[in-house]
C-alpha positions in Angstrom: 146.8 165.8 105.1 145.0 163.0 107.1 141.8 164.0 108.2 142.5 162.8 111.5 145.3 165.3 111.9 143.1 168.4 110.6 140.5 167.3 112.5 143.2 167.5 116.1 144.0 170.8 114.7 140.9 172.3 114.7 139.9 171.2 117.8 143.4 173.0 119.4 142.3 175.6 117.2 139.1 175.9 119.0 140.6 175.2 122.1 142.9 178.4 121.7 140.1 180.7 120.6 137.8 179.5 123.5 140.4 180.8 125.9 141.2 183.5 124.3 137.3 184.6 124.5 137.2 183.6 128.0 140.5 185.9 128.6 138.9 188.8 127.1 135.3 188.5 128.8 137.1 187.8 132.4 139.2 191.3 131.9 136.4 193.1 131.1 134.5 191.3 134.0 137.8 192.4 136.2 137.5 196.1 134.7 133.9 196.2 135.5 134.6 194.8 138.5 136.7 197.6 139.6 134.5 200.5 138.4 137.5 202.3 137.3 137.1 206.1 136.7 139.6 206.5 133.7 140.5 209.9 134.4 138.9 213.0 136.7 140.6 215.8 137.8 139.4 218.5 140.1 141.2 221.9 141.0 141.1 222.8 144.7 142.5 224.4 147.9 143.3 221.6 149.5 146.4 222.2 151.4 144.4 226.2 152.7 147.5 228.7 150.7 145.1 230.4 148.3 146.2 228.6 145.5 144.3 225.7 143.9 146.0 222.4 143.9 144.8 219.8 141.0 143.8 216.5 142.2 143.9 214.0 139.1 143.2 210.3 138.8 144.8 208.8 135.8 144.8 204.8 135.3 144.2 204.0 138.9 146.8 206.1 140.6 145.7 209.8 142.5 148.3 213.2 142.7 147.8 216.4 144.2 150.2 218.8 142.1 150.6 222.5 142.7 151.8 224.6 139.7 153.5 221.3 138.8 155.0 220.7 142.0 154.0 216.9 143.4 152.1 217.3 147.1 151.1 213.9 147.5 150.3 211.0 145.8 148.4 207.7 146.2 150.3 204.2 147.4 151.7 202.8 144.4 149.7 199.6 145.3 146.7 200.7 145.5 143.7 200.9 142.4 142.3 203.9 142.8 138.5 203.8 140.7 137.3 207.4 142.1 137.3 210.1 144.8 135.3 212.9 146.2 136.1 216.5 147.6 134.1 216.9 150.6 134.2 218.7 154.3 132.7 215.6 155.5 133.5 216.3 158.8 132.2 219.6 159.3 135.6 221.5 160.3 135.2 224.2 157.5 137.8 222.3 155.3 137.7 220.0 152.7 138.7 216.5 152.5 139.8 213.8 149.7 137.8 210.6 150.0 139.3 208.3 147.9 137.2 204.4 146.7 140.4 202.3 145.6 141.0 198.5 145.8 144.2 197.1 147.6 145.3 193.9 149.1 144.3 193.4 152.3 141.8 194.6 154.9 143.4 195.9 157.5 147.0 196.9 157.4 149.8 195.9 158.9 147.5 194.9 162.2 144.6 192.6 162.3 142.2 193.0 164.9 142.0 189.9 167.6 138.9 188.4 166.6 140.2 187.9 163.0 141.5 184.4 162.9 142.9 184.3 159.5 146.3 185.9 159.4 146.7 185.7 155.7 145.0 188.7 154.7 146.1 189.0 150.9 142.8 189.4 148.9 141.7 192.3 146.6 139.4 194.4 148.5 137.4 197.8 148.3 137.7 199.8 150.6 137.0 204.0 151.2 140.0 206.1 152.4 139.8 210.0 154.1 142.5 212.1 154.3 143.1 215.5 155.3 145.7 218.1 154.8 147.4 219.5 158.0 151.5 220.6 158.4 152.4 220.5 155.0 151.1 216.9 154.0 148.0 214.7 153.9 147.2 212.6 156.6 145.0 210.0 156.7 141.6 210.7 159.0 140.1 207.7 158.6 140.0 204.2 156.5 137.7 201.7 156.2 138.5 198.2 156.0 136.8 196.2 153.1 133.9 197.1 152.0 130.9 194.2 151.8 128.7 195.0 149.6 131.0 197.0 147.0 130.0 200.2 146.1 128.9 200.5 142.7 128.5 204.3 142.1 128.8 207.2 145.2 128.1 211.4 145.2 128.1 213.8 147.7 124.6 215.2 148.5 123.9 219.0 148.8 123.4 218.2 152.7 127.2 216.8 153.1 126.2 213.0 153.2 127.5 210.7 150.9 124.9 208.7 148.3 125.9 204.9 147.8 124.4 202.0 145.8 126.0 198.9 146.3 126.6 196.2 144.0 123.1 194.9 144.9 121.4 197.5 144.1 120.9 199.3 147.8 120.3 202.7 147.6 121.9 204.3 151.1 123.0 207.4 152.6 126.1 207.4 154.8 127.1 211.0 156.7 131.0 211.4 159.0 130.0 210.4 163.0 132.2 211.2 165.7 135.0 208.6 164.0 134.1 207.0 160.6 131.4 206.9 158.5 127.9 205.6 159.9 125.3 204.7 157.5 121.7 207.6 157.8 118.6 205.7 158.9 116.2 206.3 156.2 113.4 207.6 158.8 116.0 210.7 159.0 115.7 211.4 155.1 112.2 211.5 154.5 
């Protein structure tokens, strides 16, 4: 064979492996990115009959089964990468806040002062529901998250422990309406 010829096909050759490298390291980037919490399952009263419900994430997607009987489950759509069982709002009941990814940052409605009515990119964002007549219902959600969270907990004192993407360590408790991020004079 020409050594012309060989030489073209190693270089495709190359070519071909250098993108297949890159397509590996960008999906693990992408995974990373995400933060995905594989699997996690948590048994609970959610819905108050005296009989624990299991809340399990599995790939991404979130269901509230009791003795095999679907209650709820997450929007198809959304990328679910962990949740929390909390009474973050102090009522004596516990809540399901869930850290997912979806498309879009604010539903169906914009507010005014956002311009740019194509609102189509991946976004993080923190969701709080509530169970009340026989179904979940949503008590508050936030609309995308900048910076990203990177890890959360609940803290013995109800507030929720955050570090960002960048490395900021904060605390964030429930206000009258939404979350609303603790000052750190209040902690010490």
């Amino acid at each position: 064979m020409d050594k012309r010829i060989q030489g073209k096909y190693i270089l495709i050759f190359l070519g071909v492996m250098v993108v297949i490298a890159g397509s590996i390291a960008a999906l693990r980037g992408f995974s990373g990115f995400l933060h995905e919490t594989e699997k996690k399952t948590i048994l609970c009263d959610i819905n108050h009959d005296g009989v624990e419900e299991t809340i399990a994430l599995n790939h991404q997607k979130i269901s509230i089964t009791e003795n095999d009987n679907l209650l709820w489950e997450g929007q198809q759509e959304w990328k679910i990468t962990d949740f929390l069982i909390a009474d973050i709002n102090e009522d004596g009941w516990e809540e399901l806040l869930l850290l997912l990814w979806k498309k879009g940052s604010f539903g169906e409605y914009a507010p005014f002062w956002e311009e740019n009515e194509q609102d189509n990119e991946l976004s993080q964002h923190i969701f709080i529901y509530y169970w009340s007549k026989q179904r979940m219902k949503p008590l508050w959600m936030s609309s995308r998250l900048k910076p990203q969270i990177k890890s959360w907990n609940m803290t013995e004192d109800g507030m929720i422990h955050i570090i960002t993407d960048q490395e900021e360590d904060t605390l964030w408790r429930w206000a009258e309406w939404g979350l609303e991020r603790v000052q750190q004079e209040e902690n010490e």
